[in-house]
C-alpha positions as CSV (number, residue, x, y, z in Angstrom):
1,X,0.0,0.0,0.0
2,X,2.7,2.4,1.0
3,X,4.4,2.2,-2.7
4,X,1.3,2.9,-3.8
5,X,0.3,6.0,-2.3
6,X,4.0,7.1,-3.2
7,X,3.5,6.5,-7.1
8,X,0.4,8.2,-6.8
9,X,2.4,11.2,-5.2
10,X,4.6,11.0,-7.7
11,X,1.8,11.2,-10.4
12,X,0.0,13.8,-8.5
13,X,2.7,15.9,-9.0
14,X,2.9,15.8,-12.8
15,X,1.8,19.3,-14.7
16,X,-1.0,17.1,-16.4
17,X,-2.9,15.4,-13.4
18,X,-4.7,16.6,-11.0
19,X,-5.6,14.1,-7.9
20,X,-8.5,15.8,-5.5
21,X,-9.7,13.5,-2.6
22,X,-13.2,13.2,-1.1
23,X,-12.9,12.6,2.6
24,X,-14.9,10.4,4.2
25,X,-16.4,13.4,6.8
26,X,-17.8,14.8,3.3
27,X,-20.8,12.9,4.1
28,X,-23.0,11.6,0.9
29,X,-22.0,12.9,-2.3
30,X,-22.7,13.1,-6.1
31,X,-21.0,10.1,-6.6
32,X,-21.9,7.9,-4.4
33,X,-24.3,5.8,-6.8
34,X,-21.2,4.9,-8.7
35,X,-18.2,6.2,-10.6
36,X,-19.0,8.2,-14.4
37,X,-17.0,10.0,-16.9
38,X,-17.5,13.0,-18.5
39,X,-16.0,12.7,-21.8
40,X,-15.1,16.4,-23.7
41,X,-13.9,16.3,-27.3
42,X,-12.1,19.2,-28.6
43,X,-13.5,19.4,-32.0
44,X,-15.8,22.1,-33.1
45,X,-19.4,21.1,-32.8
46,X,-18.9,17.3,-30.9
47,X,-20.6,17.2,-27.9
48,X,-19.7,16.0,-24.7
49,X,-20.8,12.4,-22.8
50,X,-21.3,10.9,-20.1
51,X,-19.9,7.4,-19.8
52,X,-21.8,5.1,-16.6
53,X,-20.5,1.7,-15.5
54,X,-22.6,-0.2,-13.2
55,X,-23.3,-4.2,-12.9
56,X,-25.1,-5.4,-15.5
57,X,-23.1,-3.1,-17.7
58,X,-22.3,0.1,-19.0
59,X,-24.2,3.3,-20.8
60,X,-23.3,6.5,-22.5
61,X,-25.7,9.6,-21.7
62,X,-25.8,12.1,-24.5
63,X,-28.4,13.7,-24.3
64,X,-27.4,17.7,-23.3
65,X,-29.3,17.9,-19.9
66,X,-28.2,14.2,-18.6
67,X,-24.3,15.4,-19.6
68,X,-25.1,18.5,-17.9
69,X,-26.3,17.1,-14.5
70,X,-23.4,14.7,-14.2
71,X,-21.1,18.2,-15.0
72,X,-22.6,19.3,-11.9
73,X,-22.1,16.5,-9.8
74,X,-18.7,16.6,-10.6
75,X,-18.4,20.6,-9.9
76,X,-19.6,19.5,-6.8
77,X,-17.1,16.6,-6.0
78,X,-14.5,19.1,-6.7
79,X,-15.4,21.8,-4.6
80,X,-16.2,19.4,-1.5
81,X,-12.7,17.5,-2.1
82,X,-9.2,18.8,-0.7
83,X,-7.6,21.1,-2.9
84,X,-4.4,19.4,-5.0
85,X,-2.0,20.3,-2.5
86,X,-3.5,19.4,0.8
87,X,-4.4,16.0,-1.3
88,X,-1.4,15.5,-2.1
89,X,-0.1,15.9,1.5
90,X,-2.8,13.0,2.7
91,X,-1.3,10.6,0.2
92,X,2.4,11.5,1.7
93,X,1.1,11.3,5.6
94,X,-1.2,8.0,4.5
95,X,1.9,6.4,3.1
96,X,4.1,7.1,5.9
97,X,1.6,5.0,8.4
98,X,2.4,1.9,6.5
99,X,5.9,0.1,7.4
């Protein structure tokens, strides 16, 4: 677990990544009926999507209004997580429990 957390430290730190975490005192949250991605494509006119996974299987939302609820729930996930840094600092003092 500790090697872990420490590559994910090390990736956290990378100009392209962003890690944010959720703590558990956070209470329920936008995510907690299961994990989705919001998928943006940078062409002119594409729209985004929302990809679901759940147990029987997987779904893509399209429609505007569905993509833009899940946009919120992750607007919200954001501003209730840690910012970057103080994440980051969790992962370091997690690591450091394990021997």
């Amino acid at each position: 677990m500790r090697e872990q957390l420490r590559r994910l430290a090390d990736v956290a730190e990378l100009p392209n990544v962003t890690v944010q975490i959720l703590p558990y005192g956070v209470g329920a949250h936008a995510a907690m009926m299961g994990p989705f991605t919001i998928v943006t494509f940078n062409e002119d006119g594409a729209d985004d999507v929302t990809y679901l996974e759940y147990a029987a299987g997987s779904l893509y939302l399209e429609k505007r209004d569905a993509v833009r609820n899940y946009t919120r729930a992750f607007d919200d996930l954001r501003a209730s997580a840690l910012d970057p840094r103080g994440s980051l600092d969790l992962i370091r003092r997690t690591a450091d429990t394990f021997a």
